[in-house]
C-alpha positions, -999 to +999 in steps of 0.1 A: -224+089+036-219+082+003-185+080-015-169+106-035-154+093-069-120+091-057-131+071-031-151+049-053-120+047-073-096+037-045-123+008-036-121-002-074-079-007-080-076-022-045-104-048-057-082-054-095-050-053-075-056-092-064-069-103-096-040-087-116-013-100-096-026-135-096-032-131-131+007-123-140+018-152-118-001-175-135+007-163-170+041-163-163+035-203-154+028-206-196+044-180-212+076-191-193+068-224-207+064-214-243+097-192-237+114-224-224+110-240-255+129-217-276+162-214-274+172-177-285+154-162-261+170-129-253+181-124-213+158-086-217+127-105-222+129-126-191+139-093-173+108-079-183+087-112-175+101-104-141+092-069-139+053-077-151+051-106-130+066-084-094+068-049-105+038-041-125+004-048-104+022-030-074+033+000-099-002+006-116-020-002-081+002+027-066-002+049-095-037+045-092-037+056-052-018+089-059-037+100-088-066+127-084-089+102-105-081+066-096-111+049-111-100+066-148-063+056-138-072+019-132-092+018-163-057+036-179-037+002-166-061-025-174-062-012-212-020-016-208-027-049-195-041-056-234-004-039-245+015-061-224-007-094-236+003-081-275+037-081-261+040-120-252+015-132-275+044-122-301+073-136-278+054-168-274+053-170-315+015-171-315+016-201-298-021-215-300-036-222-269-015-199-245-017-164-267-056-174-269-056-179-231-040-150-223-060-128-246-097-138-234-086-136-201-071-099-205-103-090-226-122-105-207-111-083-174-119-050-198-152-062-207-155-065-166-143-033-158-154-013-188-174-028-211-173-027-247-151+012-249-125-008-223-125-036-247-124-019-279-094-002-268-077-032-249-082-053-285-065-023-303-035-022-276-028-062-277-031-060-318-003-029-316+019-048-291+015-082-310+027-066-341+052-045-328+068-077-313+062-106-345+080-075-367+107-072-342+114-115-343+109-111-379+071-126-380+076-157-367+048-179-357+044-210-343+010-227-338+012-262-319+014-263-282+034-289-262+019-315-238+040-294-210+023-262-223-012-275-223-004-286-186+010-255-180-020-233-187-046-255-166-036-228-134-046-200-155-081-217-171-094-234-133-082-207-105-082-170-122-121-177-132-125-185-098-111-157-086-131-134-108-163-152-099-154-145-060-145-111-070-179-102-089-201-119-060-183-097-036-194-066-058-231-082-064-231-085-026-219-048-019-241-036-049-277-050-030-266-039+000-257+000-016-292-009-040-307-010-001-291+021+015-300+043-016-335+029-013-342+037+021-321+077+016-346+085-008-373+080+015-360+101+038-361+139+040-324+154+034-330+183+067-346+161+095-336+124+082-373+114+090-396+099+062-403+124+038-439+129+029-443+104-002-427+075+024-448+084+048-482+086+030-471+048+021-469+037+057-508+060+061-516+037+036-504+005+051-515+008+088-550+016+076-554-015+058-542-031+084-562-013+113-593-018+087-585-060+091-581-057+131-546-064+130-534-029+151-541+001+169-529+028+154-533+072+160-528+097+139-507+129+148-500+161+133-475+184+148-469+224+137-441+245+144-465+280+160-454+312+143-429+299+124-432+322+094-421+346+120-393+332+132-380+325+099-384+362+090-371+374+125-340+350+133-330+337+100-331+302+078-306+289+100-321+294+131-350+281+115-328+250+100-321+245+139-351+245+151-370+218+121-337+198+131-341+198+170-379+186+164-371+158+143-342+149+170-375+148+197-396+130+178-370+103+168-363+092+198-401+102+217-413+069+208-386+042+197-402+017+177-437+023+177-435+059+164-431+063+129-423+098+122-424+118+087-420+154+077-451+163+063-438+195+046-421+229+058-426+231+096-454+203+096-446+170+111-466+139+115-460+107+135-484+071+131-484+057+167-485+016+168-502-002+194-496+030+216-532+038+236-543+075+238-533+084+273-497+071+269-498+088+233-513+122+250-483+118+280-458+116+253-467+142+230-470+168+258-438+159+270-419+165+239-442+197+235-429+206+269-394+197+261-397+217+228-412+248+242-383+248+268-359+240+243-329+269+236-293+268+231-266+289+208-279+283+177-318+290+188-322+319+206-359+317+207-385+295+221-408+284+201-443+261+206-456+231+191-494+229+183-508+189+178-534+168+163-545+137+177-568+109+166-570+077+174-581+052+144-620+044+140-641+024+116-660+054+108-631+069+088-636+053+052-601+058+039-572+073+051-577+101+038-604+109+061-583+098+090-557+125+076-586+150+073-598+148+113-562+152+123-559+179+102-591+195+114-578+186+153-542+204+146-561+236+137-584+236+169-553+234+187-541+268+170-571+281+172-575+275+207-544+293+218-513+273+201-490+253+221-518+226+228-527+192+225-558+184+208-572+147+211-605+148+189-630+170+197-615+169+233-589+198+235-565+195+264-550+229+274-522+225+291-493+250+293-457+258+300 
């Protein structure tokens, strides 16, 4: 089934929750090296280094998990991430290569998460705290960067990109596999879960082609739901729901592999039999018919008969079409001919109860 947004958004801070806390351990390996170097450091800002390195991914992860919208939540915490990088940028005096170290990486985590709105206001948030903090230590600014502080950023530069590059091939990964699952759900009709009717004309087309080039045996079937208009009118749509969905339940698992079953529209069903010769197909067919015509429980009060088209594959259809056409042609002689019947060909085979 496919997730709600909250879910979606649960999936989303517990994947940042990694990346952030080993993102404020490793900052805290350069920043604490600028911070090192100057010696009026106040005892509050090392309090609060300790509180964004331990308290902070924890605090926004959790925030995110009790809020009715995590994903906007997260996306709320990684724009305070840009505050918090303002914050030491100005602590660290500007210091060159650190402050730009820590900047790309934060923006660079917006641009991830939320593109160029996340980053817009991430840049705005790191600009408010940066001059918030050079106003409070009186606009001080140091440029050059120590030998020690050079060393001390190499953590940041070689193991956060790598875990950001693990983190997006996870997602890539998860994204072609979801790209897959939502490719083969919107082949499939929403009631029955069969291939809807599109879908299923593709896979007409494609076992024609290849029964044209001798590659397969193949027969076409058409099923109908008899009186069904009547039922509808007499016991309801959900009686009627019940009954479409009890079909599709026999035909699913009447052939395993080499039945491929579609809705054709409304009460219409249709079924391409592989490598499946017309006496098993004809034993099959009338025992789900049977099955079906016995079939009653709580929800469907009401028996109801199947009526079926069968024919096998020849060279003398031109197209598929055609093929479609005599099976067509085959369900109707089965109505005609009293309903609840098979109908191979021009062959009818009456058999009841």
């Amino acid at each position: 089934m496919p997730l709600n947004r909250r879910e979606l958004g649960l999936r989303f801070s517990g994947r940042i929750y990694g990346p952030r806390s080993l993102g404020c351990l490793l900052s805290s390996v350069f920043i604490g090296s600028v911070l090192l170097d100057k010696p009026d450091v106040l005892s509050w800002v090392w309090l609060v280094m300790a509180l964004n390195l331990f308290a902070w991914p924890t605090l926004a992860h959790r925030c995110a998990r009790r809020a009715a919208d995590p994903f906007k939540t997260e996306l709320r915490s990684i724009a305070i991430d840009g505050l918090y990088a303002g914050f030491w940028v100005g602590q660290m005096a500007a210091n060159l290569l650190p402050s730009a170290l820590l900047l790309s990486m934060v923006t660079m985590n917006a641009m991830a998460a939320g593109g160029w709105r996340l980053v817009r206001t991430s840049v705005a948030l790191q600009c408010i705290g940066l001059f918030m903090t050079l106003a409070l230590n009186g606009f001080y600014v140091s440029l050059p960067s120590s030998t020690l502080q050079l060393v001390a950023c190499l953590p940041m530069l070689i193991i956060y990109p790598l875990m950001v590059a693990r983190v997006s091939y996870g997602l890539s990964v998860q994204l072609a596999a979801h790209k897959t699952a939502f490719k083969l759900i919107s082949k499939l009709d929403g009631m029955t879960r069969l291939l809807n009717h599109a879908a299923w004309k593709e896979k007409l087309d494609e076992v024609f082609r290849r029964c044209r080039k001798g590659e397969l045996l193949a027969s076409l079937v058409l099923i109908d739901i008899d009186d069904f208009k009547s039922i509808n009118d007499r016991y309801g749509h959900l009686v009627g729901d019940a009954i479409i969905s009890g079909l599709a339940d026999l035909l699913r698992s009447g052939f395993g592999e080499k039945g491929i079953a579609g809705r054709y529209g409304g009460d219409e069903f249709c079924v391409l039999l592989i490598d499946v010769g017309v006496d098993e197909a004809t034993e099959h067919l009338n025992d789900i018919r049977k099955r079906f015509a016995n079939w009653a429980d709580d929800a469907v009060p009401v028996l109801a008969g199947l009526s079926i088209g069968l024919v096998p594959y020849s060279t003398s259809y031109a197209n598929q079409s055609a093929w479609l056409k005599a099976t067509d042609e085959a369900l109707y002689q089965a109505k005609r001919d009293g309903k609840n019947r098979l109908w191979v060909q021009e062959l009818p085979i009456q058999m009841h109860g």
